[in-house]
NUZA-99953 format. One record per residue (C-alpha): residue number from 0; residue in three letters; chain; x, y, z. Coordinates in Angstrom, 2 decimals. Example, Ala and Ser with C-alpha at 12.3 -4.5 7.8 and 13.67 -1.06 7.14 Angstrom:
<nodes>
  nr rest kette      xx      yy      zz
   0  ala     A   12.30   -4.50    7.80
   1  ser     A   13.67   -1.06    7.14
</nodes>
This chain:
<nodes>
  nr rest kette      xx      yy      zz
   0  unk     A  -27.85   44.29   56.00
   1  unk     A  -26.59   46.84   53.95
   2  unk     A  -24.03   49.70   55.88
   3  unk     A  -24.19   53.37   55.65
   4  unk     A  -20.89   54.90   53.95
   5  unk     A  -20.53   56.70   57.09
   6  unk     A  -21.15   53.84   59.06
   7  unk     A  -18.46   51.68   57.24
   8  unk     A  -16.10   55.09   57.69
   9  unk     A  -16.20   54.50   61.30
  10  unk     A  -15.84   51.01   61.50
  11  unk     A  -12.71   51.31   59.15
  12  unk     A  -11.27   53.77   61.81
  13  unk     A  -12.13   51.55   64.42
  14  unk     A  -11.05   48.32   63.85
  15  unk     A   -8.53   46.51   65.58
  16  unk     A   -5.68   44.85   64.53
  17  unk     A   -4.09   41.52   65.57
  18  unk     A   -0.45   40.14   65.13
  19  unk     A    1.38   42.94   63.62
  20  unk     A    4.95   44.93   64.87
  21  unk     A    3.89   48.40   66.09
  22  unk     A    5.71   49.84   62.75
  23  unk     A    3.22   47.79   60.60
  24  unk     A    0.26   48.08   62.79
  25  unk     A    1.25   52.22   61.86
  26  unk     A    1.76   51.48   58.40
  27  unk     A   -1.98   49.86   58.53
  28  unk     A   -3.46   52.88   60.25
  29  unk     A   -1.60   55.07   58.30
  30  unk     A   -2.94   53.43   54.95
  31  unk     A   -6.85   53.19   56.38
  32  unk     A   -6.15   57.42   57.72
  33  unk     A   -5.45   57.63   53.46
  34  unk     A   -8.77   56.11   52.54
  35  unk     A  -10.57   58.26   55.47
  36  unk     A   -9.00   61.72   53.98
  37  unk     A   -9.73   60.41   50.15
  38  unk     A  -13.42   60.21   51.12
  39  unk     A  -13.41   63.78   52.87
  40  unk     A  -13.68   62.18   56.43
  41  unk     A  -10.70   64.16   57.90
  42  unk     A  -11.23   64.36   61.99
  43  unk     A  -11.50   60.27   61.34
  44  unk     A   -8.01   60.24   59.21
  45  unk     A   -6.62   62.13   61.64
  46  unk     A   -7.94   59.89   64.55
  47  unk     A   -6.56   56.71   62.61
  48  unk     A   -3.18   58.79   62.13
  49  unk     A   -3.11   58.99   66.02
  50  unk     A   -3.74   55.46   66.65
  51  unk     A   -1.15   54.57   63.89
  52  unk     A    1.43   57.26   65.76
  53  unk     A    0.94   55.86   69.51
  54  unk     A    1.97   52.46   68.26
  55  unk     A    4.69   53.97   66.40
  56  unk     A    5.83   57.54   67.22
  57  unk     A    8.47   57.71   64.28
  58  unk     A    6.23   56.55   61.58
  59  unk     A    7.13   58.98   58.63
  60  unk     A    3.98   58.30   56.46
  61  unk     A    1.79   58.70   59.29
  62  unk     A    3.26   62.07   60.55
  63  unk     A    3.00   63.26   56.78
  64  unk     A   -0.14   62.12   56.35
  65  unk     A   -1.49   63.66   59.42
  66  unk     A   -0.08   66.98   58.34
  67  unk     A   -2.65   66.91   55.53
  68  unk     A   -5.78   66.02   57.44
  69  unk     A   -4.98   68.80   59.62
  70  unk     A   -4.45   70.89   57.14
  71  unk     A   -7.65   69.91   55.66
  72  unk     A   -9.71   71.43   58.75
  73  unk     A   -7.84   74.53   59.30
  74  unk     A   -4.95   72.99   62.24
  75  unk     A   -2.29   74.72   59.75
  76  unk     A   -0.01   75.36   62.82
  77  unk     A   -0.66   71.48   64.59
  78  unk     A    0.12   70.51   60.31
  79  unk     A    3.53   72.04   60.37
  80  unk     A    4.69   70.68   63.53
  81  unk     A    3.38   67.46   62.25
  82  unk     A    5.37   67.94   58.89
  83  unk     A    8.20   68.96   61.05
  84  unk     A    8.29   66.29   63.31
  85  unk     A    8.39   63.80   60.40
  86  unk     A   11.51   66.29   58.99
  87  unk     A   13.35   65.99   62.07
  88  unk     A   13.57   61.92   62.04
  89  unk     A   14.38   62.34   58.25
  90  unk     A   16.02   66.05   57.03
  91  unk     A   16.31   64.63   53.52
  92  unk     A   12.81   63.28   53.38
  93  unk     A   10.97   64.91   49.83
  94  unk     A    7.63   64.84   51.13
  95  unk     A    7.99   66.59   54.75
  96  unk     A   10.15   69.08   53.03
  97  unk     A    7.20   70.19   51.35
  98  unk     A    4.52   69.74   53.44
  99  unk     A    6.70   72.17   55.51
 100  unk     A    7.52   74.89   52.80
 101  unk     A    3.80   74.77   52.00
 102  unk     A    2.78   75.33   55.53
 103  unk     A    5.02   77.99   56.25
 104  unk     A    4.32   79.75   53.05
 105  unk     A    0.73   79.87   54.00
 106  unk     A    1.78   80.70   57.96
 107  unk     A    3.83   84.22   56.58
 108  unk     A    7.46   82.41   56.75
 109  unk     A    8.21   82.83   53.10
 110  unk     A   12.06   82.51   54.45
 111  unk     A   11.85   79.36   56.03
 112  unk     A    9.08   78.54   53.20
 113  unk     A   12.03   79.06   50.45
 114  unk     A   14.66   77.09   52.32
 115  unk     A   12.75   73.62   52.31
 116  unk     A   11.56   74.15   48.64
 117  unk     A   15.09   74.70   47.99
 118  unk     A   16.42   72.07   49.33
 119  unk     A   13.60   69.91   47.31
 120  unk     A   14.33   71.78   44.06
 121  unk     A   18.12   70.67   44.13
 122  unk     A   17.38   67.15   43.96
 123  unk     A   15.90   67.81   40.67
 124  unk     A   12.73   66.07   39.48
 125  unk     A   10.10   66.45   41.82
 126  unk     A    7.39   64.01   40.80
 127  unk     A    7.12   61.60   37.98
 128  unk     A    3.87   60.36   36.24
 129  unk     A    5.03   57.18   34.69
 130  unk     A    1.92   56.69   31.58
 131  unk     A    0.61   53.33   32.39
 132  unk     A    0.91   52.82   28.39
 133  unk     A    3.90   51.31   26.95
 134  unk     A    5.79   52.73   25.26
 135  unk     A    5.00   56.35   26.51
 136  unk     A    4.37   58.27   23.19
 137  unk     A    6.53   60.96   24.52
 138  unk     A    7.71   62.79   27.31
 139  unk     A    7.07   66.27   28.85
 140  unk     A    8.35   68.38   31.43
 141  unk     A    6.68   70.50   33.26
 142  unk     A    7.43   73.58   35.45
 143  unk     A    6.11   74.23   38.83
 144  unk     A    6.35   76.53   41.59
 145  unk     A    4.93   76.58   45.26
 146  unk     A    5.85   79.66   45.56
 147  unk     A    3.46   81.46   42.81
 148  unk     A    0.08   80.18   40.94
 149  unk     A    0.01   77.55   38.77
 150  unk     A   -1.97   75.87   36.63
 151  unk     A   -3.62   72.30   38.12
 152  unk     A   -2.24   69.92   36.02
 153  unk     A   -3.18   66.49   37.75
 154  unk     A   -7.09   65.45   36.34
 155  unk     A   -5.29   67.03   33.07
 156  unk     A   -2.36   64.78   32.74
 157  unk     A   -3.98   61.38   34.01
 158  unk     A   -4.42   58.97   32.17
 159  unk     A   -2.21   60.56   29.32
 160  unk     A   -0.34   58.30   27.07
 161  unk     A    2.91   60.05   28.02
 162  unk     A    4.85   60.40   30.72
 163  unk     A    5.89   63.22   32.88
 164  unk     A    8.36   64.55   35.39
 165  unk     A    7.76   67.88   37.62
 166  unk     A   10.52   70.16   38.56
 167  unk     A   10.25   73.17   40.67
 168  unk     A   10.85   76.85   39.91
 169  unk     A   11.81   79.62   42.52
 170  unk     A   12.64   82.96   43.36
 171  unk     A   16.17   84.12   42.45
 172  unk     A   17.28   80.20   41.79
 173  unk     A   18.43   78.69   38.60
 174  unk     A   17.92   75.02   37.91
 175  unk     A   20.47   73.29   36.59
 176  unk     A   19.07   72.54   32.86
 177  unk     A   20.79   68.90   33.28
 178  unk     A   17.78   67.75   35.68
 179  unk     A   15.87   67.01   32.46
 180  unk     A   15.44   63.54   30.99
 181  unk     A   17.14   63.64   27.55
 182  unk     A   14.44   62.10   26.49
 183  unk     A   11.65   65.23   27.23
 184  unk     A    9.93   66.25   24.04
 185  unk     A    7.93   69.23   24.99
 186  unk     A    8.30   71.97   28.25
 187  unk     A    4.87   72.79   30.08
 188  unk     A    5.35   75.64   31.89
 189  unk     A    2.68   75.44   35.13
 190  unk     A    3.45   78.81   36.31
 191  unk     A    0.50   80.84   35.44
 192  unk     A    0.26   83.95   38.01
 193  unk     A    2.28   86.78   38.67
 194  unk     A    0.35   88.46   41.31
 195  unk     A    2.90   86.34   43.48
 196  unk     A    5.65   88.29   41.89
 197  unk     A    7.91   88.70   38.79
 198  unk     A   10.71   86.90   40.25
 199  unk     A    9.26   83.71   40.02
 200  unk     A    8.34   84.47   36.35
 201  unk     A   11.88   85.47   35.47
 202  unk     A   13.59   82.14   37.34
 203  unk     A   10.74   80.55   34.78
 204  unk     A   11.47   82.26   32.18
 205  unk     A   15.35   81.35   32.62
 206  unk     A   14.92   77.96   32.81
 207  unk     A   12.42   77.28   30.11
 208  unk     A   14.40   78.74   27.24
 209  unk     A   17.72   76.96   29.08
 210  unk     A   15.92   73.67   27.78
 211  unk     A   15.57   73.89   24.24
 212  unk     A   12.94   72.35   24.10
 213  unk     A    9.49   74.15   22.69
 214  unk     A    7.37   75.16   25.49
 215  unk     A    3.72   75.15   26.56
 216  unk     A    2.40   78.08   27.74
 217  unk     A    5.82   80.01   27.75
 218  unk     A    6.01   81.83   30.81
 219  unk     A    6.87   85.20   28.61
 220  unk     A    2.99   84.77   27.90
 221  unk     A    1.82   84.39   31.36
 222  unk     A    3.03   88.35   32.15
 223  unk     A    0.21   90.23   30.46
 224  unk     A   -2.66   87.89   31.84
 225  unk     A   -2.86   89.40   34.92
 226  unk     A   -6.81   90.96   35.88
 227  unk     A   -5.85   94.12   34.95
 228  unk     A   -3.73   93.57   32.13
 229  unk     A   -6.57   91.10   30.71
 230  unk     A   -9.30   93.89   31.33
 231  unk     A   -7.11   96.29   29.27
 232  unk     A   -6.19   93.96   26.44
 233  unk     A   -9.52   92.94   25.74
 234  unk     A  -11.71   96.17   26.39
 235  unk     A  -12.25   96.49   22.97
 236  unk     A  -13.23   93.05   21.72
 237  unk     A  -16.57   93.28   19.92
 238  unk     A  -19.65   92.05   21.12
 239  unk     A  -17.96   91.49   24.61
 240  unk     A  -18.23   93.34   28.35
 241  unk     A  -15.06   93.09   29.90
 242  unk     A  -15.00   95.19   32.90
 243  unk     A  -12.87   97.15   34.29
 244  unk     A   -9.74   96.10   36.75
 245  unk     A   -7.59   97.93   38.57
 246  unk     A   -4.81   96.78   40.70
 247  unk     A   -4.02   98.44   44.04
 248  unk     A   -2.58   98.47   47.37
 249  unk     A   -4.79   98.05   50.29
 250  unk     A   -3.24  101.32   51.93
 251  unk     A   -3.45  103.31   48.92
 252  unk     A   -7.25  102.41   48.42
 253  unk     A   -7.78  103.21   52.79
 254  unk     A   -6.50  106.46   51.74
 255  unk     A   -8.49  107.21   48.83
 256  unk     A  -11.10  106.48   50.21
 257  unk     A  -10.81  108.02   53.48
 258  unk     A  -10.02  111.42   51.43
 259  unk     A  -13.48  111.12   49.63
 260  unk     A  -11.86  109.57   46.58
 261  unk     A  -13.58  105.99   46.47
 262  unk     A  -13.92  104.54   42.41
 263  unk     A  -17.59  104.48   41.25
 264  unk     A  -19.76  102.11   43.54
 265  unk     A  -20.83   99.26   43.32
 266  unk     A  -17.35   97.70   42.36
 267  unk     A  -16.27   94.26   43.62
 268  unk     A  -13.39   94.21   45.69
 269  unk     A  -10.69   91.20   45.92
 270  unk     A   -7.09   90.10   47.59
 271  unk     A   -4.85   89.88   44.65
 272  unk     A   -3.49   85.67   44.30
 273  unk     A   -7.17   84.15   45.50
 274  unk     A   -9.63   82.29   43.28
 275  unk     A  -12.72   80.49   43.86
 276  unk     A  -14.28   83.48   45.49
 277  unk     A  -12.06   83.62   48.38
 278  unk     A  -11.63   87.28   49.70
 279  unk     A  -14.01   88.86   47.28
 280  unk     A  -16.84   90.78   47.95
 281  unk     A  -19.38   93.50   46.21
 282  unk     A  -19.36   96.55   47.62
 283  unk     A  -22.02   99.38   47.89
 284  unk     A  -21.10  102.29   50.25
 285  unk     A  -17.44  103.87   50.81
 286  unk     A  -17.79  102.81   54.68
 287  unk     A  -17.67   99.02   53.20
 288  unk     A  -14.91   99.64   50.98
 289  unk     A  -13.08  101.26   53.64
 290  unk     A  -13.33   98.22   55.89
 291  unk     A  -12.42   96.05   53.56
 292  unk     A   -9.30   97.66   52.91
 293  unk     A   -8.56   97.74   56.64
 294  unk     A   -8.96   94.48   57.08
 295  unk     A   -6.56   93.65   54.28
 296  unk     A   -3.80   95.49   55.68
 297  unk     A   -0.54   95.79   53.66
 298  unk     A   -1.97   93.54   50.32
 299  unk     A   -2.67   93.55   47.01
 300  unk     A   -6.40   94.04   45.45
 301  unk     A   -8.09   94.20   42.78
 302  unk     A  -11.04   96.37   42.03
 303  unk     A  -13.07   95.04   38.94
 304  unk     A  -16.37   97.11   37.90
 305  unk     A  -19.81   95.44   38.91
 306  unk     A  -21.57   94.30   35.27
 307  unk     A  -25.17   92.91   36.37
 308  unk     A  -24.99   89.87   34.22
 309  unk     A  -28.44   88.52   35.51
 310  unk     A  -30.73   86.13   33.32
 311  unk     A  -34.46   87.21   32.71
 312  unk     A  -35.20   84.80   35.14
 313  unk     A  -33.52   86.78   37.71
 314  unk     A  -30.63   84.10   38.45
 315  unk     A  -27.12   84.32   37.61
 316  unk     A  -25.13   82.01   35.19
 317  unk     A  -21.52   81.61   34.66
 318  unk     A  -20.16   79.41   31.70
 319  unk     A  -16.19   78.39   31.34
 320  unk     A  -14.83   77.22   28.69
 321  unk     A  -11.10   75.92   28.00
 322  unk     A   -8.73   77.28   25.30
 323  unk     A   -6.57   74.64   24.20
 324  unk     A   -4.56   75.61   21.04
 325  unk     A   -7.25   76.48   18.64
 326  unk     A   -9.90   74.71   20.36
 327  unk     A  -13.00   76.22   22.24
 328  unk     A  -14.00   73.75   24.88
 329  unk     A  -16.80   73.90   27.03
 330  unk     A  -16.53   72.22   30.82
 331  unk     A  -19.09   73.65   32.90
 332  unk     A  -22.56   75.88   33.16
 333  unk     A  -22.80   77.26   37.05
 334  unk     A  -26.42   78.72   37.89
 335  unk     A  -26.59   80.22   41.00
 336  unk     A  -28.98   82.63   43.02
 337  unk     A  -26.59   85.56   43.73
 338  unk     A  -24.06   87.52   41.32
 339  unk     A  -20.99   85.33   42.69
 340  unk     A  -20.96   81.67   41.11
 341  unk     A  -19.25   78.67   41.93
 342  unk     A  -20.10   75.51   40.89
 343  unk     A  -19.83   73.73   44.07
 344  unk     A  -21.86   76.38   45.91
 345  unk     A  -25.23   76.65   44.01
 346  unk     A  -28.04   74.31   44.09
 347  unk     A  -27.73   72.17   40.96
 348  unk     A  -26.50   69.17   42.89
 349  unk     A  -30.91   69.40   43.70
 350  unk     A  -32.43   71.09   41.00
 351  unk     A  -33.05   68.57   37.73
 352  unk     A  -33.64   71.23   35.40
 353  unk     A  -30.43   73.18   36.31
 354  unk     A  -28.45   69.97   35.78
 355  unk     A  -30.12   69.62   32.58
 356  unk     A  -29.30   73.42   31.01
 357  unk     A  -25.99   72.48   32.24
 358  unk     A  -26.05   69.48   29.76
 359  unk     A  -27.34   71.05   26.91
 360  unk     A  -24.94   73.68   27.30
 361  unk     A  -22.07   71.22   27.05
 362  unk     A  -23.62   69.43   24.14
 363  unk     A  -24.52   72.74   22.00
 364  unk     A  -22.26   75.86   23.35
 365  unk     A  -22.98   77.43   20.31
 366  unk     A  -26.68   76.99   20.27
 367  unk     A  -26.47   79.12   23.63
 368  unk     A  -23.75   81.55   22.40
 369  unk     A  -24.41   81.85   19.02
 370  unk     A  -22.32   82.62   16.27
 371  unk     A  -21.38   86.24   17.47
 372  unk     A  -20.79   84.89   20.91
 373  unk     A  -18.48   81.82   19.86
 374  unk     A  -16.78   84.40   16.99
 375  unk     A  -16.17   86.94   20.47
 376  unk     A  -14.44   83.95   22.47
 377  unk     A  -11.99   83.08   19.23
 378  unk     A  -10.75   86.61   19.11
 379  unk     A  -10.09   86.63   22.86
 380  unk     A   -8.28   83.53   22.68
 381  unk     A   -6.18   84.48   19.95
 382  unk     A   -5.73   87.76   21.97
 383  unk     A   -4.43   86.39   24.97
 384  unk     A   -2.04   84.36   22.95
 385  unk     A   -1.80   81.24   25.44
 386  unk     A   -1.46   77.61   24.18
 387  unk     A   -3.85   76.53   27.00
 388  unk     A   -6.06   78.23   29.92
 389  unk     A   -9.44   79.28   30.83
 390  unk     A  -12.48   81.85   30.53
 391  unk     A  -14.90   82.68   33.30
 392  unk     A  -17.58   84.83   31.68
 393  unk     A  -21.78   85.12   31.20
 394  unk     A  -24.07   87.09   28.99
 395  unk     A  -25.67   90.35   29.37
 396  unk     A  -29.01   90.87   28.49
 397  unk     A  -27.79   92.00   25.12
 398  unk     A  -26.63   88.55   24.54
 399  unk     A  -22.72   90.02   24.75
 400  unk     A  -20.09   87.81   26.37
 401  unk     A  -19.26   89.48   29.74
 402  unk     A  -15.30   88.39   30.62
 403  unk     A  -14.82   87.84   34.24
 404  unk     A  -11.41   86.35   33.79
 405  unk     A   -9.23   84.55   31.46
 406  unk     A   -6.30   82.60   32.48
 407  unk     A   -4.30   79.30   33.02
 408  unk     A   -5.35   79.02   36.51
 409  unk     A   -8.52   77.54   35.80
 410  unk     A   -9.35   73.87   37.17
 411  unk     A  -11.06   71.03   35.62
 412  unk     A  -12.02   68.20   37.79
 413  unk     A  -11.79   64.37   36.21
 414  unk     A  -14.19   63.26   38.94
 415  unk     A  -18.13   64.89   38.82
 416  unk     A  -20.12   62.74   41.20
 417  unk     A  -23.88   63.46   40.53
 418  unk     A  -22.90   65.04   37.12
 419  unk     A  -21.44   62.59   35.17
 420  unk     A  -22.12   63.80   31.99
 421  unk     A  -19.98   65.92   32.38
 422  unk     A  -17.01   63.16   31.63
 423  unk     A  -17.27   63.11   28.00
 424  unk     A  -16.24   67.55   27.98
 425  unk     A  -13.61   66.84   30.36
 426  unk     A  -12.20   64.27   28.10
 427  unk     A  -12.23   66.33   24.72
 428  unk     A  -10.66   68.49   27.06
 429  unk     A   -7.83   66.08   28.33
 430  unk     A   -7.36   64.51   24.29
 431  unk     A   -6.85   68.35   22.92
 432  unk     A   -4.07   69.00   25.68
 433  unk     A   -2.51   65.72   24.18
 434  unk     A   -2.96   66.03   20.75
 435  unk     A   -1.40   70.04   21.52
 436  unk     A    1.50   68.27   23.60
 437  unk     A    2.07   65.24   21.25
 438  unk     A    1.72   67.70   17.54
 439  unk     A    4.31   70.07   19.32
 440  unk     A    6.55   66.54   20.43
 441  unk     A    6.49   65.54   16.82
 442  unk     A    7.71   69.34   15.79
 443  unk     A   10.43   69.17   17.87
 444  unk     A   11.40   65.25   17.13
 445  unk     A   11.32   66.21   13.58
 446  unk     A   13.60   69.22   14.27
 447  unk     A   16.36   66.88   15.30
 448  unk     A   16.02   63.52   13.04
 449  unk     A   14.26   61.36   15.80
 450  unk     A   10.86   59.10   14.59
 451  unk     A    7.68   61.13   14.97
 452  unk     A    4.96   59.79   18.00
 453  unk     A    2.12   57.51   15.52
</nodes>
């Protein structure tokens, strides 16, 4: 008889084990707590961490591991002192030292946040992607901190026929340019945000033109991609809607408003640093606005004006595409109900004939765009200048591309259960980055008399 997933989840958590040391009987329940998490079944990872941890309390992988789960469902302060248990039995230990400056940074302790990534960051490379190909065509390096935005980089590099090596950037802290590998080719500069602040930006600028080496997405170029700096370089592309933006403090808006000075309503309100729809919302009266900038106390927001960007059928769709060098990309069509749109929210995991817009869109952008439409996104990627990131936008009922953002934040996922056709966009999208990283690697080997990649 055939088991349910869930089923087999529960067994896995469950079983016993027979003739092993209580370290290995950990290692075993820290390994099966792994597969648990991978497959989203966190309260069972962590009850498999548990069993693993009262066979073996010092168990490094398991307290790590745990960290995560609990992470995963919100525990962020039962995470750290997991994290921190695990860095007590081992101060040098990479992997607690940044579970804990991640769970700090996200607690409000950017001080005790900045000491553990520093104490990472002086070891030098972080993480290294060894291409299972060999020989690696070539090498890159790429900069990332976890203490600002950056762009995902994982589902983009896998699978690459290169290899690469992470090091980390932070605030008021220059790396030593010797962490390199002599034998890097290109610089990939991760950092894409600077609603985290300019000091990151400037340690990343430092360091990437230390390494003379050319560089991907220079961090110079990340400054004026900002939502309001974005709204204001491209207000005037033609045949485009680009709303809008301003940035502001929370108090300064509570005042505004409070002294009958609200901006024109509706007008979508949002912390400054989230994504994905996290802290946003559309407001219609001052008495909302107001609340919303109570509740966000001392931070950053953004207010962007509303643009109904509704379909005649009443529903709302949201296309991205990627920018990578001169290529326009397409990854995903999201079709949702309401005016905010997130793939993983709307119904087209049910609907057939959402699923299948979605694949027509991938397989003809330009038969929905149009010429005008596909002519509007080229200008606004040369506009914005960046070797690779993203746009968010729709189209009005004038058939003009409306811009909701553009950036290098923007996430592509390798994995698309239940829309697999997807994989064949995602991979254009992985082979441009390469053929961008591997033309630039051959500039550069050129430059100095070594053999070109073939």
């Amino acid at each position: 008889m055939t088991q349910s997933p869930s089923a087999t989840l529960h067994d896995l958590s469950a079983e016993p084990m027979m003739n092993l040391s209580p370290e290995e009987e950990a290692s075993a329940w820290s390994k099966r707590g792994n597969l648990l998490q991978k497959a989203g079944e966190f309260n069972l990872a962590i009850s498999a961490y548990d069993r693993g941890l009262a066979r073996f309390p010092n168990h490094i992988n398991c307290l790590c591991n745990k960290a995560q789960a609990l992470e995963q469902v919100g525990r962020r302060l039962e995470a750290l002192a997991s994290a921190q248990m695990a860095l007590r039995l081992a101060p040098e230990h990479q992997e607690a030292l940044l579970l804990c400056g991640t769970y700090e940074l996200r607690l409000g302790n950017a001080v005790a946040a900045h000491a553990c990534f520093l104490a990472v960051a002086e070891k030098g490379v972080v993480r290294n992607y060894p291409t299972a190909q060999r020989p690696a065509r070539f090498r890159i390096l790429m900069l990332f901190s976890p203490e600002a935005g950056n762009t995902p980089y994982e589902d983009l590099i896998n699978g690459g026929s290169f290899d690469s090596e992470v090091i980390m950037v932070l605030k008021g802290y220059r790396n030593d340019p010797e962490v390199r590998d002599p034998r890097v080719d290109v610089v990939v500069n991760l950092v894409s945000e600077t609603d985290f602040g300019l000091d990151v930006i400037a340690s990343a600028i430092d360091l990437a033109d230390s390494l003379e080496r050319p560089v991907v997405n220079h961090p110079r170029l990340i400054l004026g991609t900002d939502r309001e700096s974005i709204s204001r370089r491209l207000a005037h592309v033609p045949d485009t809607v680009m709303p809008a933006t301003m940035r502001i403090e929370a108090t300064d808006l509570y005042r505004r408003v409070r002294d009958d000075a609200a901006p024109a309503l509706p007008v979508i309100v949002r912390h400054a640093t989230t994504h994905g729809g996290e802290m946003m919302e559309l407001v219609h009266t001052p008495e909302a606005l107001l609340d919303f900038a109570e509740d966000a106390g001392e931070r950053m927001l953004y207010l962007t004006d509303y643009v109904d960007y509704s379909s005649a059928d009443g529903l709302f769709r949201k296309y991205r595409f990627l920018f990578v060098g001169d290529d326009i990309l397409p990854y995903h069509l999201a079709i949702g109900d309401g005016w905010k749109v997130h793939h993983a929210s709307t119904r087209m995991g049910e609907v057939e004939w959402m699923r299948l817009e979605e694949q027509a869109f991938l397989a003809d952008p330009g038969g929905v765009f149009g010429a005008v439409g596909m002519a509007a996104l080229d200008t606004i990627r040369r506009q914005v200048g960046l070797d690779y990131c993203g746009i968010d936008c729709g189209l009005d009922a004038q058939g003009r591309v409306v811009i909701f953002e553009v950036n290098a934040s923007m996430l592509i996922h390798s994995d698309n259960p239940g829309f697999e056709y997807k994989t064949p966009y995602v991979l254009a999208i992985k082979a441009a980055f390469e053929r961008l990283l591997e033309r630039r690697a051959n500039e550069f080997r050129a430059s100095v008399g070594r053999p070109a990649t073939v």
